[in-house]
C-alpha positions in Angstrom: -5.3 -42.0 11.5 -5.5 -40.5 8.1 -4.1 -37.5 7.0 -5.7 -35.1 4.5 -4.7 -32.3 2.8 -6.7 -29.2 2.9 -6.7 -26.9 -0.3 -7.8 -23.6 0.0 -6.7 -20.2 -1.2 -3.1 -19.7 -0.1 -2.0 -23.2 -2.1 -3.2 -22.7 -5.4 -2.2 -18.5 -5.3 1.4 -19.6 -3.7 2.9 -20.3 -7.4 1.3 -17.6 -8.4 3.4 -14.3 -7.5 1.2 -11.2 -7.0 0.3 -8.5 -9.5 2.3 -5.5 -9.2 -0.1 -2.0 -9.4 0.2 1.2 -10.1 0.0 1.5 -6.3 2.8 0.0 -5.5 5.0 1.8 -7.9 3.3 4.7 -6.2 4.2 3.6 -2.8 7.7 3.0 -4.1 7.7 6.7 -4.8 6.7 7.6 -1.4 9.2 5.6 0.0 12.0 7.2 -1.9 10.9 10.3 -1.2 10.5 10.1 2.5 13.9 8.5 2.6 15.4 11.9 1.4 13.2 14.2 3.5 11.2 16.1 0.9 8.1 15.8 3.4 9.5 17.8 5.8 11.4 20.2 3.4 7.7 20.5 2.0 6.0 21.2 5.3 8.4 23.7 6.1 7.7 25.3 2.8 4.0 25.3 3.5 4.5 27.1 6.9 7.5 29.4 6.4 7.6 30.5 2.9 11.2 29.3 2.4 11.1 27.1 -0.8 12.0 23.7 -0.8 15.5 22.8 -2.1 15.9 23.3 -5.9 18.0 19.4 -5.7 14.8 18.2 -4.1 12.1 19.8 -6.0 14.0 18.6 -9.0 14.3 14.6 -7.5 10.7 15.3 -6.3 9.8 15.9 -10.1 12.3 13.3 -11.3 10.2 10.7 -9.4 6.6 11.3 -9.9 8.0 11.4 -13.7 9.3 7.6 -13.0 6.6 6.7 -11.0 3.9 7.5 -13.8 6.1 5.9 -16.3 6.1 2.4 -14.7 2.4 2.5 -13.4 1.6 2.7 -17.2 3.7 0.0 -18.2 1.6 -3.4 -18.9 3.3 -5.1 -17.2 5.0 -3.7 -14.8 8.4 -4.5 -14.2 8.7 -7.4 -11.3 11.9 -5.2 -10.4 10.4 -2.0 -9.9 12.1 -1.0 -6.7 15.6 -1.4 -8.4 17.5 1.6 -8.1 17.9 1.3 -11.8 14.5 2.4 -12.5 14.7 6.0 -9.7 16.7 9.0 -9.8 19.6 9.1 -7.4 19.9 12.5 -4.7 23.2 14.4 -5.8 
């Protein structure tokens, strides 16, 4: 019995690492934000009137700031999610 090795599409793209988009960055975004709760603060606003924090309309504006900044960056950075990169909550 012979063996063979079959070469497709996952072997040759395996050394190759992805492309980072603008949609990931974009997603990172997202991420950050849901992870403070400016979604819900936002919703609320939307139904009740009561603005959304100034701390988190300010972090909200911080990162869509960021966010555009790296998606126009050629390339982007491989370390994009590093908290280096993203605004902290105070």
């Amino acid at each position: 019995m012979v063996f063979r090795v079959i070469e497709g599409g996952v072997a040759k793209n395996a050394s190759q690492p992805a492309a980072i988009t603008a949609r990931d960055v974009s997603l990172e975004a997202e991420r950050r934000l849901k992870a403070v709760g400016y979604h819900q603060y936002r919703a609320r606003e939307l139904c009740t009137g009561e603005p959304v924090p100034r701390p988190l309309r300010y972090l909200q504006m911080q990162i869509a700031w960021i966010s555009e900044a790296l998606s126009g960056l050629d390339p982007i950075p491989e370390d994009y999610t590093d908290d280096k990169y993203w605004p902290t909550p105070e």
